[in-house]
C-alpha positions in Angstrom: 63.9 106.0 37.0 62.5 109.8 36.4 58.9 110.3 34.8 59.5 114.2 34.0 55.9 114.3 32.1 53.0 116.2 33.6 50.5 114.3 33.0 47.4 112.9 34.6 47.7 109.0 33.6 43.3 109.0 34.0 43.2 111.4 30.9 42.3 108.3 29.2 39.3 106.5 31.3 40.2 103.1 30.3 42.5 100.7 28.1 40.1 101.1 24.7 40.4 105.0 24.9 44.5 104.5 25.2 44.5 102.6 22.4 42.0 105.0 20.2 44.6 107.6 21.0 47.5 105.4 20.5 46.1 104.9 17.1 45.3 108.4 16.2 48.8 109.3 17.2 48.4 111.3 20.1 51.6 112.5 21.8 49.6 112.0 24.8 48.5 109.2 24.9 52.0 108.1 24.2 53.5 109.3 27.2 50.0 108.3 29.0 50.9 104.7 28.0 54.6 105.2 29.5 53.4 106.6 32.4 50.9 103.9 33.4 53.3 101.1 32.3 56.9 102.4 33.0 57.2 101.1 36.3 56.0 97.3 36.3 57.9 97.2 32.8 61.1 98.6 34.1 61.4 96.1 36.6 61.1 93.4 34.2 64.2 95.4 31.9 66.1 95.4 35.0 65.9 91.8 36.0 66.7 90.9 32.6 69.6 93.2 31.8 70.6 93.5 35.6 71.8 97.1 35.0 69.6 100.4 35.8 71.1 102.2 32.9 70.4 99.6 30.5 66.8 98.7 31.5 66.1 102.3 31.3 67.3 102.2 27.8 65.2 98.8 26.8 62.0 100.7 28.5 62.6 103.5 26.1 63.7 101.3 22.9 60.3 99.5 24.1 57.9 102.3 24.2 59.2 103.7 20.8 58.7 100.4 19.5 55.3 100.2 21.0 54.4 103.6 19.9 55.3 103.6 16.5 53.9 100.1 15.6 50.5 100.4 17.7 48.6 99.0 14.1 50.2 96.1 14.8 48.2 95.5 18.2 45.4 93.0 17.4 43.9 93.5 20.5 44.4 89.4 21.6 45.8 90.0 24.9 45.6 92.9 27.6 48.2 95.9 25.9 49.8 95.3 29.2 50.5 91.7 27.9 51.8 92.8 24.7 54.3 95.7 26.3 55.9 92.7 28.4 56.4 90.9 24.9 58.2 93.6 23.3 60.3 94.9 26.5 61.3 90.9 27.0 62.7 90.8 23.3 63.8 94.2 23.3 66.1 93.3 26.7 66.7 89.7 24.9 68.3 91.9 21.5 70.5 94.0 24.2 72.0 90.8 26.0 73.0 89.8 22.0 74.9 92.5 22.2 76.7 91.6 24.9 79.8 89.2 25.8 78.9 85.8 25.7 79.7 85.3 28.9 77.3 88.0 30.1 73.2 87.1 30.4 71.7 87.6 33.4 68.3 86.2 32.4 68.5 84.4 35.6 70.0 86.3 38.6 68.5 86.1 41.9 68.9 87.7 45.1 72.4 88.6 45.8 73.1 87.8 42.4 72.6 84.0 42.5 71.2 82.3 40.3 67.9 80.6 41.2 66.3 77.3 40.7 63.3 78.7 38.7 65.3 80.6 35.8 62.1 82.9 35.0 62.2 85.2 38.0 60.9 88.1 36.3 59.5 90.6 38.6 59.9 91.3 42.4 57.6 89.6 44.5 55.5 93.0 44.9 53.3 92.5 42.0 49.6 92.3 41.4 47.5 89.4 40.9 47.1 90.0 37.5 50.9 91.1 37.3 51.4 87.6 38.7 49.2 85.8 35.8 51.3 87.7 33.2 55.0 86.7 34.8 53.7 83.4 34.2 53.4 83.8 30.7 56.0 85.2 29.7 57.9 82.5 32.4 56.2 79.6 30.4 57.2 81.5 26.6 60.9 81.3 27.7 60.3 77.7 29.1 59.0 76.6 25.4 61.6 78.5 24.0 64.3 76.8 25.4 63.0 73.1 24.7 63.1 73.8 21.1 67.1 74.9 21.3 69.3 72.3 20.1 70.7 70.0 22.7 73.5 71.4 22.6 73.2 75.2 23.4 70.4 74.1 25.7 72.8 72.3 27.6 75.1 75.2 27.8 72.9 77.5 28.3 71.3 75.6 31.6 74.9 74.9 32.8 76.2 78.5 32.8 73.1 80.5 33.6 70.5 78.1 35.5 73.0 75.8 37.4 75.4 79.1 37.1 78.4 77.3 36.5 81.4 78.9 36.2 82.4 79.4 32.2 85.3 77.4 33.1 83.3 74.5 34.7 80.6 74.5 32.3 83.1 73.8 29.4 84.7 71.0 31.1 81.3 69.7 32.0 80.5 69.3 28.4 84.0 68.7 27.7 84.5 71.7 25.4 87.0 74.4 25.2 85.7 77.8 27.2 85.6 79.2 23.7 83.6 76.5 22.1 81.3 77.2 25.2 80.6 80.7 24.6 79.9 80.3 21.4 77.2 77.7 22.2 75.9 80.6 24.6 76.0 82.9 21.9 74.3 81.2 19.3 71.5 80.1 22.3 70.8 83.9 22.8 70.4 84.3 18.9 67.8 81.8 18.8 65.7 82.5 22.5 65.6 86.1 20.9 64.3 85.0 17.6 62.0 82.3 18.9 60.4 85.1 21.7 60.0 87.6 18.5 57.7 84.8 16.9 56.0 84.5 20.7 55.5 88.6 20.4 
């Protein structure tokens, strides 16, 4: 992804003097906050979306978001924390918007799809990185029990097990149409139960 601004990402000495700026509106500290953040947030987008172009579009959609609603940072969790939450429902809101058919939420390497569903971000991360994959691993976990059975169940056949659509409709003995539905209506509600997690 490019990162055009010039910009020395220590004009701020620490998170508190981001945030003051963030707060007084700074342009700068704006892009300061994209800068810092872009990269560890885009690859979250793009395992979620599993497209450059569209994780580059949550990452912006994110930081405008973040940018223009900065009052509404309490200041409970790291701001690094709270940019994960937003680019996670901002990339949830773009799979919506996708065929049913179409959530890679869980792809893996060579685009299978792996036993621990919440593969975030590449293995490169820091430990702190690390701690925050977790939580935003174990918000999607929760999420999911609360789903009705049944879109749970279709949702872990077609994109945990990663069942064909075909075989995960006569798995549940449903037509293929019934089943995307059941996928649909499963994305509606992960997106509006992570909004609530936000």
């Amino acid at each position: 992804m490019h990162m055009p601004w010039d910009i020395n990402i220590d004009v701020y000495k620490n998170e508190e003097e981001l945030l003051e700026g963030l707060r007084r509106n700074e342009k700068m500290a704006c892009t300061c906050m994209l800068k810092r953040f872009a990269h560890r947030l885009y690859l979250l987008a793009r395992r979620l979306v599993n497209d450059d172009v569209e994780a580059e579009e949550v990452l912006q959609e994110s930081f405008i978001q973040a940018c223009s609603h900065i009052a509404s940072f309490e200041g409970k969790s790291s701001l690094n924390t709270w940019l994960y939450r937003i680019v996670t429902n901002a990339a949830l809101m773009k799979l919506r918007r996708h065929t049913p058919e179409t959530l890679p939420l869980t792809a893996g390497k060579d685009g299978e799809y792996t036993d621990d569903m919440m593969t975030l971000i590449d293995e490169t991360h820091t430990p702190d990185e690390a701690i925050l994959d977790a939580e935003v691993r174990a918000a999607i976990r929760e999420a999911l029990t609360q789903l009705p059975d049944t879109l749970r169940e279709a949702f872990i056949l077609r994109h945990v097990d990663g069942l064909s659509t075909k075989a995960a409709a006569a798995k549940l003995d449903i037509t293929e149409s019934a089943l995307k539905v059941r996928l649909y209506r499963a994305r509606q509600a992960l997106q509006t139960l992570l909004a609530a997690y936000q």
